[in-house]
C-alpha positions in Angstrom: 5.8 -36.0 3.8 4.7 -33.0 6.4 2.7 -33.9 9.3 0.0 -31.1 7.3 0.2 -32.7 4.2 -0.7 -36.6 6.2 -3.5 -35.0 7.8 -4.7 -33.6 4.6 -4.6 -36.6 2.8 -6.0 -38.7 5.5 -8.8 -35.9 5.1 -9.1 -36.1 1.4 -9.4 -40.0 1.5 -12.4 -40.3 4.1 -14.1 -37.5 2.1 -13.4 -39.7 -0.9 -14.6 -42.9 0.7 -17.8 -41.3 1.6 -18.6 -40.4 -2.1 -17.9 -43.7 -2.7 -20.1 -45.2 -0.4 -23.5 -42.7 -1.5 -22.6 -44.1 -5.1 -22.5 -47.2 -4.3 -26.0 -47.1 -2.4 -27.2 -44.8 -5.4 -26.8 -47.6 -7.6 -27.5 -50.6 -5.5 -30.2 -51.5 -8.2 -27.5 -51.3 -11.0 -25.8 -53.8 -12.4 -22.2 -54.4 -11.3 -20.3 -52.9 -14.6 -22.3 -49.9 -14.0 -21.6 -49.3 -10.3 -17.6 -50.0 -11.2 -17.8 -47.2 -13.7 -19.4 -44.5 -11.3 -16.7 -46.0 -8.8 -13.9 -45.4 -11.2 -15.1 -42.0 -12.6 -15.0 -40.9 -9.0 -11.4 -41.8 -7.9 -10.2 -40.9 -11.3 -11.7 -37.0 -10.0 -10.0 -37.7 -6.8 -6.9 -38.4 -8.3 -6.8 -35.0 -10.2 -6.2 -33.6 -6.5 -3.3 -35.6 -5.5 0.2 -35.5 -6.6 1.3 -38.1 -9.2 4.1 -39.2 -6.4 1.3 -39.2 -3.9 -1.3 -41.3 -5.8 0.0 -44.9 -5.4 0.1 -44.2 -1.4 -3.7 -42.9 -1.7 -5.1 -45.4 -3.7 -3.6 -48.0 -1.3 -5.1 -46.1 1.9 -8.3 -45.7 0.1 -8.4 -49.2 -0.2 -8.7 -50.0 3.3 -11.2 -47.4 4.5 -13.3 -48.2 1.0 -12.9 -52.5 0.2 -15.0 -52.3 -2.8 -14.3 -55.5 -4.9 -11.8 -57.3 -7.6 -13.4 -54.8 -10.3 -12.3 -51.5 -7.9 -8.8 -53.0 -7.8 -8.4 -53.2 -11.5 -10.2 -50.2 -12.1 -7.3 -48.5 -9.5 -4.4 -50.6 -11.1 -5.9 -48.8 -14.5 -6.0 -45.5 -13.5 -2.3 -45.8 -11.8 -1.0 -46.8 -15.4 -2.5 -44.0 -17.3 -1.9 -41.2 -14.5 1.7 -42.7 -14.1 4.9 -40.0 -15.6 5.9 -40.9 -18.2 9.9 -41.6 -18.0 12.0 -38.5 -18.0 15.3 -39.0 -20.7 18.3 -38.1 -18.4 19.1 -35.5 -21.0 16.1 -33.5 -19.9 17.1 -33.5 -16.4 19.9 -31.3 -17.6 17.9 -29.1 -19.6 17.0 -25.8 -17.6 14.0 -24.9 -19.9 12.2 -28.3 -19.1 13.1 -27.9 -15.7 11.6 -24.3 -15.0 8.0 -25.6 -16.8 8.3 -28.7 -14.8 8.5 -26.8 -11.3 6.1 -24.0 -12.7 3.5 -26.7 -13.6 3.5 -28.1 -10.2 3.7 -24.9 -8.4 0.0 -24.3 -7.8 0.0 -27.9 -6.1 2.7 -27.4 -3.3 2.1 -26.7 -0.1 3.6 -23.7 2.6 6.5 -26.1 3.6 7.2 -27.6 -0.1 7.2 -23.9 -1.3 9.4 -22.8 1.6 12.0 -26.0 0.8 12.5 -24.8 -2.9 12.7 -21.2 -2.5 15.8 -22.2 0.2 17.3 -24.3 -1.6 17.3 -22.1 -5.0 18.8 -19.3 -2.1 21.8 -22.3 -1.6 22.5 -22.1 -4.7 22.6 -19.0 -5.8 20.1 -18.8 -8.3 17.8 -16.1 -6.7 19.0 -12.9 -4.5 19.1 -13.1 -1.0 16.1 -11.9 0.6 18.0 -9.6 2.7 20.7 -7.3 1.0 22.7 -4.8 3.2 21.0 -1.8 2.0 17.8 -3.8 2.8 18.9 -4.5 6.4 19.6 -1.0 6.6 16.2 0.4 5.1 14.5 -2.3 7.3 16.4 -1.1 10.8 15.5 2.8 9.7 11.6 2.0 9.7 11.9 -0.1 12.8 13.6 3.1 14.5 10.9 5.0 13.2 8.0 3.1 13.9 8.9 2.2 16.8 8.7 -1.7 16.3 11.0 -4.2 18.1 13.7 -5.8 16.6 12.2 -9.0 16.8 9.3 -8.3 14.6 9.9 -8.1 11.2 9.2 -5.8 8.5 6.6 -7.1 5.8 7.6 -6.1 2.0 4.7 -6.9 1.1 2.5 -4.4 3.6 5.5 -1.9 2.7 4.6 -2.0 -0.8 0.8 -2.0 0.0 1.7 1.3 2.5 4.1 2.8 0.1 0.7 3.1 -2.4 -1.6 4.4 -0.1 1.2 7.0 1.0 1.6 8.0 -2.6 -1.9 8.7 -3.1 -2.4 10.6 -0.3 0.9 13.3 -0.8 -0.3 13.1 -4.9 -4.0 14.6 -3.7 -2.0 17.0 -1.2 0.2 18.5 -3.2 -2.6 19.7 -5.8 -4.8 21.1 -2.8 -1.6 22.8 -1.0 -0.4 24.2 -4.5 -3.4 25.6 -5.7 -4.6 27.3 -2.4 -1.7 28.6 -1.9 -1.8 30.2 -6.1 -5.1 31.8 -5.2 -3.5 33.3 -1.9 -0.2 34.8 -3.6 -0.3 34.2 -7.4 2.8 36.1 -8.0 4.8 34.7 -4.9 8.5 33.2 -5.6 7.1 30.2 -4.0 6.5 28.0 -6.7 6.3 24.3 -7.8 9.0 22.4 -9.3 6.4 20.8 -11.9 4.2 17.8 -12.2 5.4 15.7 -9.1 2.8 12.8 -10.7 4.8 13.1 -13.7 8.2 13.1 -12.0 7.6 10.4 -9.6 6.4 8.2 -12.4 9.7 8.4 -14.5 11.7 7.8 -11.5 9.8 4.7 -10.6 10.5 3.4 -14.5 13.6 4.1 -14.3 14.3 7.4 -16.5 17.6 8.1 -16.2 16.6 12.2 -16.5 15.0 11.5 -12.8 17.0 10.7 -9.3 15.5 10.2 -6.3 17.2 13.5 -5.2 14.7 15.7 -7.6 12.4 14.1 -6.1 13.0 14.5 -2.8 13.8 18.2 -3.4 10.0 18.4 -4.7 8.8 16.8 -1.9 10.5 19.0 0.9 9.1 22.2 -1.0 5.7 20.6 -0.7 6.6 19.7 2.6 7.8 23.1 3.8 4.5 24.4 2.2 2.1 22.6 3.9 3.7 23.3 7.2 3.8 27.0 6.8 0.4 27.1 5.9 -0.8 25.0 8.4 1.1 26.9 10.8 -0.3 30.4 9.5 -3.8 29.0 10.5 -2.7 29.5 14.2 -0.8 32.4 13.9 -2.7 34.8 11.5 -5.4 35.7 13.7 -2.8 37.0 16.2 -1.1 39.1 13.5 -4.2 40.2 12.0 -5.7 41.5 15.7 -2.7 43.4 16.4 -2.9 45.4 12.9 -6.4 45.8 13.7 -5.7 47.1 17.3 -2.8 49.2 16.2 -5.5 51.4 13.8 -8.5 51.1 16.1 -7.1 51.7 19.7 -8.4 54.1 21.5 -5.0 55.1 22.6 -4.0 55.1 18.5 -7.1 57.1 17.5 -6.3 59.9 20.5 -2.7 60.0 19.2 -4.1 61.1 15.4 -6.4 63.6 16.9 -4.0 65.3 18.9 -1.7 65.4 15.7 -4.7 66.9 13.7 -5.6 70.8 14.0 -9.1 71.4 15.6 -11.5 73.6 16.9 -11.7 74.4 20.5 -15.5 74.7 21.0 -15.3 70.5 19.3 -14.7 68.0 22.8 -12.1 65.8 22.6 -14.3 62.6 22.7 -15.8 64.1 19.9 -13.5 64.5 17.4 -11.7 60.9 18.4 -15.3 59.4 17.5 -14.9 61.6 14.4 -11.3 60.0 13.3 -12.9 56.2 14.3 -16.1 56.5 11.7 -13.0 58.0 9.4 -10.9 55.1 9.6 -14.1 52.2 10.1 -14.9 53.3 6.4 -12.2 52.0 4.8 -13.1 48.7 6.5 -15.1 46.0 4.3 -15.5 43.0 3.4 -12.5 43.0 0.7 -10.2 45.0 2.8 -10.3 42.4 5.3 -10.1 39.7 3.3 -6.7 41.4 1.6 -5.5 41.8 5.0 -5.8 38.2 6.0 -4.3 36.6 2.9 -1.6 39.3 3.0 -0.9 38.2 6.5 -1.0 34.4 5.6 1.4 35.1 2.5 3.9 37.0 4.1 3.8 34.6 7.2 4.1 31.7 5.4 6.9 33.4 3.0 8.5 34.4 5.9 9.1 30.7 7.8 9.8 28.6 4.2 12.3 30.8 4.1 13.7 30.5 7.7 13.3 26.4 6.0 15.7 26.7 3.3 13.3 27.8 0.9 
């Protein structure tokens, strides 16, 4: 038996003793057949706890730290009987079925080192996968590599699959925000989706033979691509948009038309420039600008998803 297990039982029977000791001053005043059957009906609850392999070794432990009488002896004798196995036919040693609801019955009762001796030695023998296959290794080296972790930690399956969820979520909620933004920006643009990546990721996941993991990838750098663009437009738009604004709204632009324009003489130069300005400032408003901004972003961001591999 593991050294945890021994302290845990030693545990379990001075917990048990106790109880036993509060009944028996409880019912001091009872008779003795009374007292014995409170005794009993408490180590027969104790013994629910403990393995049947186990029980003989408690009850004899229990014993010494709880002497309670001739009756507490036969009551334990008793209870040893009943809660004994019954014999096991050799046949059904060799039967698989009674052997896989044998060890799934007593699963919930193992312990951490009981749990880790069965799953190594059903690894042995060959009747579960390895727990690391090569394209396993290889997955788990890449996302050390990337996360920078050490190659003496190890990566959790578990966590993965926990992360893997959360990332899925978040890229789900993304690409509906990126797409439609970027509909209202440009609705007739020849950036377009591929179709419902919720839909596509779900048939690849249950195994639809119509779906590889390539589609999905190639849906997921178009989103990707996307969202950079447009996140990159942020930085770069006001830039483009300035110098469209400066290259109609210079002075030295506005001086150029009015020298290209006929004029009269007895009309000053300054004049007639401040003439062409309240000329060309009507045109500006609020929707002008505004279709001058997205224009900007769309052909920006159409511009560098391109340059992508768009």
């Amino acid at each position: 038996m593991p050294a945890n297990d021994k302290k845990k039982m030693e545990s379990y029977i001075l917990e048990t003793a106790n109880r036993l000791r509060l009944i028996q001053v409880d019912f001091a005043d009872e008779s003795e057949q009374t007292r014995s059957a409170y005794l009993c009906e408490e180590i027969e609850k104790a013994l629910k706890s403990v393995l049947p392999d186990e029980r003989n070794e408690f009850l004899g432990r229990l014993l010494d730290k709880f002497p309670a009488g001739s009756f507490i002896t036969q009551a334990i004798s008793t209870e040893t009987t009943v809660e004994s196995p019954p014999a096991v036919n050799e046949s059904e040693l060799k039967n698989v079925d009674f052997l896989v609801r044998s060890l799934l019955e007593i699963a919930p009762t193992l312990s951490d080192d009981q749990k880790n001796f069965v799953d190594k030695s059903l690894q042995e023998a060959g009747l579960r996968p390895k727990a690391r296959q090569d394209n396993s290794i290889e997955l788990d080296q890449k996302l050390k590599q990337k996360f920078k972790v050490g190659d003496d930690c190890s990566i959790s399956a578990e966590k993965m699959t926990e992360l893997s969820a959360i990332l899925v979520d978040f890229v789900l909620k993304l690409e509906s925000l990126v797409w439609n933004t970027w509909r209202q920006l440009s609705p007739r643009s020849a950036v377009r989706s591929q179709g419902a990546l919720t839909k596509k990721i779900g048939q690849f996941l249950s195994n639809d033979a119509e779906i590889s993991v390539n589609q999905v990838d190639d849906d997921l750098k178009v989103l990707q691509r996307l969202t950079a663009a447009m996140t990159s437009a942020v930085s770069r738009v006001g830039g483009q948009f300035a110098k469209r604004h400066l290259a109609r709204f210079s002075p030295a632009e506005i001086e150029a038309l009015v020298r290209m324009e006929p004029g009269s003489v007895f009309v000053s130069h300054d004049v007639k420039c401040w003439k062409k300005y309240k000329e060309l400032a009507e045109t500006l408003n609020e929707d002008s600008i505004e279709m001058e901004i997205r224009k900007a972003i769309v052909d920006y961001v159409e511009s560098l998803t391109k340059g992508m591999g768009q």
